[in-house]
C-alpha positions in Angstrom: 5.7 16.3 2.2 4.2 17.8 -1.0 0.5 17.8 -1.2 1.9 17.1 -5.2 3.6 14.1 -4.3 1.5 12.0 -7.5 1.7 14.7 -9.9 5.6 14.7 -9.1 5.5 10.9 -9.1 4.2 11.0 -12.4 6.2 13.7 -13.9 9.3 11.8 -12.8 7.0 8.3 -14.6 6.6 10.1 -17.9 10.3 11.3 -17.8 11.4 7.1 -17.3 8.8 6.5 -20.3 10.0 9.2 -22.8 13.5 7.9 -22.3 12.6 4.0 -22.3 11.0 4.9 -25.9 13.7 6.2 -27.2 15.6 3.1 -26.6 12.8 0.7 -27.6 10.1 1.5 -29.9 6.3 0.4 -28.3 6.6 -2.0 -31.6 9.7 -3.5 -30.8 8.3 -3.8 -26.6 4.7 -4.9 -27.1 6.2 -7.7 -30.0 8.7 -8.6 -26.7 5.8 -8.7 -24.1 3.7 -10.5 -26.7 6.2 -13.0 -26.8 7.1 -13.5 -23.3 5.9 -16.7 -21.5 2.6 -16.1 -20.1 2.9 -15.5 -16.0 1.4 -17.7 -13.5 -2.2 -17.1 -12.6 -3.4 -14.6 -10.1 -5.1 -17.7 -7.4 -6.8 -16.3 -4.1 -7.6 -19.0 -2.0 -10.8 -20.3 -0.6 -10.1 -19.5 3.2 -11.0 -16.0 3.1 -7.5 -14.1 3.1 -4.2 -13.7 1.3 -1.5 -12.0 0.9 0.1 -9.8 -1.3 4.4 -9.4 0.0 6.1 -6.7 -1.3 9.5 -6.1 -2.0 10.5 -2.5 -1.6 13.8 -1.0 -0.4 13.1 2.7 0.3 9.7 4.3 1.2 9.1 7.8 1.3 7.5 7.7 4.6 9.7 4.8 6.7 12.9 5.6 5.1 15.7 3.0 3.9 14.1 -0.4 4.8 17.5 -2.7 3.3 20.5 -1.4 3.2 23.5 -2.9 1.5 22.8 -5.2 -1.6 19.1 -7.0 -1.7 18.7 -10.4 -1.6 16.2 -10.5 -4.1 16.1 -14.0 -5.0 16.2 -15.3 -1.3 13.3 -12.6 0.0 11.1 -13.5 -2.7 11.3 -17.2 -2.9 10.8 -16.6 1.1 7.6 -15.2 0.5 6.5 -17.6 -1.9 7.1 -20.1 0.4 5.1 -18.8 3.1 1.6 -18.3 1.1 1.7 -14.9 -1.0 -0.6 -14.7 -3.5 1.1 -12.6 -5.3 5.1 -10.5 -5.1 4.6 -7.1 -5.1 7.7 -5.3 -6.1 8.5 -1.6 -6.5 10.3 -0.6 -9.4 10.4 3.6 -9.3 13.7 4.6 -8.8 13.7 8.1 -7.3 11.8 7.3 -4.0 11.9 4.1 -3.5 15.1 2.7 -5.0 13.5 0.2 -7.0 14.4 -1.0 -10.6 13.0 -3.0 -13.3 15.6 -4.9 -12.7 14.5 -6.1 -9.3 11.1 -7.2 -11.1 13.2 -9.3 -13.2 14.8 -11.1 -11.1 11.9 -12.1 -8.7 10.2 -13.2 -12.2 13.8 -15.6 -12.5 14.0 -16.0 -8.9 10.4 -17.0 -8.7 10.1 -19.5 -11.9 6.4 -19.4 -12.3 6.0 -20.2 -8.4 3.2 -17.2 -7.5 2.5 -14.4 -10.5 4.9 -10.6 -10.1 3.2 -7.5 -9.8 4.5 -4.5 -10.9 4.1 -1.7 -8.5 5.0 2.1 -9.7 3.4 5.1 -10.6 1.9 3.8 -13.6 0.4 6.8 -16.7 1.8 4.9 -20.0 0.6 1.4 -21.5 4.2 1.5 -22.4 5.0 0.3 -18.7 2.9 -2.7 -18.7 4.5 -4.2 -21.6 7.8 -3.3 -19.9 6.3 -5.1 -16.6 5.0 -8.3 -19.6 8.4 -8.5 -21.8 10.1 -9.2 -17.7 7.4 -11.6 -17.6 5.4 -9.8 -14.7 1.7 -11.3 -14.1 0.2 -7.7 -13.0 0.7 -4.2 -12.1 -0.5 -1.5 -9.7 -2.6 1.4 -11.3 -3.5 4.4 -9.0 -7.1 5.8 -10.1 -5.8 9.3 -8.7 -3.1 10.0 -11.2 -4.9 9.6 -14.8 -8.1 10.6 -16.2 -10.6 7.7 -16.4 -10.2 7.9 -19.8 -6.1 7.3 -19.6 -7.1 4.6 -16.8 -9.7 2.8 -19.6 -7.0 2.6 -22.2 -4.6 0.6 -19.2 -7.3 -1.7 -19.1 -7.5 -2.8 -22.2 -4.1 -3.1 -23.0 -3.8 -5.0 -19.8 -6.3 -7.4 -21.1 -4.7 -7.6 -24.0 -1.7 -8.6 -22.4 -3.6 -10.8 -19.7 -2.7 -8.8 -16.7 -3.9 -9.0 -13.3 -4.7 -5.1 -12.5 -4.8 -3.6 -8.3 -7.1 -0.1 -9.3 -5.5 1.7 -6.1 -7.9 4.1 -4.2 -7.5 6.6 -1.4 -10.7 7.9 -0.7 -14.7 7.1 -2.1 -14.4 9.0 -5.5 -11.5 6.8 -6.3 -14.0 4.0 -5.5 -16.8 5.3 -7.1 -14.4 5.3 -10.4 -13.0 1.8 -9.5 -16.8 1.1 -9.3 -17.0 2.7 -12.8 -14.4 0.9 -14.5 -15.2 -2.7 -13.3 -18.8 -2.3 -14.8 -17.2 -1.4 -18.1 -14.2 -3.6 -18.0 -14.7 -6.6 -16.8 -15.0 -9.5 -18.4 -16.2 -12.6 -17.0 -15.0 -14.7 -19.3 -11.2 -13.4 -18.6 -11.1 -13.0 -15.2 -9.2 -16.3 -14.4 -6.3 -14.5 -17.0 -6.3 -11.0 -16.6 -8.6 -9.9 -13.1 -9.3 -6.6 -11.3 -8.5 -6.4 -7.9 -9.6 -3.1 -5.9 -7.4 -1.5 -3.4 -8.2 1.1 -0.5 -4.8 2.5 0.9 -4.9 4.2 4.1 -2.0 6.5 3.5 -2.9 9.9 3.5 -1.2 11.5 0.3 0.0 14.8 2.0 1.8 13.3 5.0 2.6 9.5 3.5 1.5 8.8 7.3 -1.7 5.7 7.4 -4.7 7.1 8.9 -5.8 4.8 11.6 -9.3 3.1 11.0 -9.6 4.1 7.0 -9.5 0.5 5.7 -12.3 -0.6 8.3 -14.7 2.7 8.1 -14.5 2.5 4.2 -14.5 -1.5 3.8 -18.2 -1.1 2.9 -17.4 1.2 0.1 -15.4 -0.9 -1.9 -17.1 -2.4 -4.9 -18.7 -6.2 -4.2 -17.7 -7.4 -7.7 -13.9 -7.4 -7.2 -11.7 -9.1 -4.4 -10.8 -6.3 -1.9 -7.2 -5.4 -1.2 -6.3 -3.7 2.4 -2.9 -1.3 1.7 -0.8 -0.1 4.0 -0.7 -0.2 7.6 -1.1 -4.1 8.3 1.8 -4.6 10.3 1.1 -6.8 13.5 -1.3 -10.1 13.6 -4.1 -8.0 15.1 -4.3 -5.7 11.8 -4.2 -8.8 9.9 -7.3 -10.0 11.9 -8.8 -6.5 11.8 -9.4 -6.0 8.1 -10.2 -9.5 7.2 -12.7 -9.2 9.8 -13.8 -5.5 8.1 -14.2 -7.7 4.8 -10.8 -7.3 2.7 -10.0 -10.3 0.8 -6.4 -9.7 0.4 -3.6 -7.6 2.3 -0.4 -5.4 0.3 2.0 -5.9 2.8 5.4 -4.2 2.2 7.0 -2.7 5.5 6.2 -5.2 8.2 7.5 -7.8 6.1 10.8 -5.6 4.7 12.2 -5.3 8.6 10.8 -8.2 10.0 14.1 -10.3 11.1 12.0 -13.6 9.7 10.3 -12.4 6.5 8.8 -16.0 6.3 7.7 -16.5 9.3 6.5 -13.0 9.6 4.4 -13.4 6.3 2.8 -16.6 7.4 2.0 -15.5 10.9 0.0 -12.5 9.4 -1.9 -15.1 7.0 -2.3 -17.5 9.5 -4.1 -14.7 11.4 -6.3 -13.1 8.9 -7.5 -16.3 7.7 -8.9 -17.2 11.3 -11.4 -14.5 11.6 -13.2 -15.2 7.7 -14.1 -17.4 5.3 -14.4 -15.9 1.9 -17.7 -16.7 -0.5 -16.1 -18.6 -3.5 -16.2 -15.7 -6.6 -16.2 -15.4 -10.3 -12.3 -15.6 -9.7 -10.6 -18.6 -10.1 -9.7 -20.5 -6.6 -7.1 -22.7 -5.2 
């Protein structure tokens, strides 16, 4: 695997942006996302876990994880159903199949049931109001591809459009910026609306394979002042168990739950599990 796979992933991101533009002025989109419905609150429960499901066909590391044509609709409402938080779903094209089309349809599929993320390789404001105007609740933004700077302006136009935001790290710099950035933009008084969640993901970026034992050895690095989200690698009960245990206050789970044969059942034994070791302090954000 490239030890460039970002900097491709955003090459590829800009190229989906340049060509979105010239089919929609930012004008035209950001009136569009403006106008859009707002998205159900982001809600993290008080009994210390939950659960971010994702819907992804392809990943670069497992392979094709659905073949044939994706129940959208079905899987999502599935999830919903079984406790998510929040639906994570992929929408780059190139390496993981996805589609903003697939975002808006778990937005119709979901009708205001749990708030959508948007999860890509994120470098333009342009592609949160794309993610708002599908009516999307929050997006994914991975502190390794952008300068801070680029990062600060996605902020604001997040809050502007009241989305939830995962700041995605990989290693302690990333969370010394996430760190940063949550001392600078976050406001109290909008965090019900438009939160910042921080992520650790314990994929390392060269091989796409998950390092065993990241998420608990670096638990204690992630910032106290934002819910913590576990990525990658939870795939049995006992992982669930494991990082609620190491502190996390969410888990991104997008593989297990892909193949598991009972996505529902699979999604609710893994919250079932995690909530059973830890019982989460009650926090600036808002709780259910």
């Amino acid at each position: 695997m490239s030890a460039d796979f970002l900097a491709d992933m955003a090459e590829s991101s800009r190229a989906r942006v340049r060509e979105a533009r010239a089919a929609c002025s930012e004008s035209e989109l950001l009136a569009r996302a403006q106008a859009t419905p707002e998205a159900p609150r982001l809600s993290l429960s008080a009994t210390g876990f939950d659960l971010l499901a994702e819907l992804k066909l392809r990943s670069p590391a497992l392979g094709q994880l659905q073949s044939g044509v994706p129940d959208i609709a079905g899987r999502v409402l599935d999830y919903a159903a079984a406790g998510a938080a929040a639906v994570s779903v992929v929408t780059e094209p190139t390496r993981f199949d996805g589609s903003l089309l697939h975002l808006q349809a778990a937005v119709q599929a979901l009708d205001g049931r749990v708030p959508v993320m948007r999860k890509d390789f994120i470098v333009d404001p342009y592609q949160l109001m794309e993610a708002r105007a599908l009516g999307a609740g929050g997006v994914l933004v991975i502190l390794r591809m952008l300068p801070a700077a680029d990062i600060a302006g996605l902020l604001e136009m997040a809050r502007l459009l009241r989305l939830f935001v995962l700041l995605e790290a990989f290693d302690e710099a990333d969370l010394d910026l996430a760190a940063s950035l949550l001392r600078t933009h976050q406001h109290p008084a909008e965090e019900a609306s438009a939160p910042l969640l921080v992520g650790l993901n314990s994929r390392d970026l060269v091989s796409l394979q998950v390092v065993p034992d990241r998420l608990q050895l670096m638990a204690g690095k992630l910032p106290a002042a934002a819910p913590r989200v576990a990525e990658s690698g939870i795939v049995t009960v006992d992982d669930a168990r494991r990082v609620a245990a190491a502190g996390y206050d969410v888990a991104l789970v997008g593989g297990a739950l892909m193949t598991a044969p009972d996505p529902r059942a699979a999604l609710a034994a893994l919250l079932e599990a995690g909530r059973s070791v830890r019982a989460r302090p009650m926090s600036a954000l808002s709780t259910a």
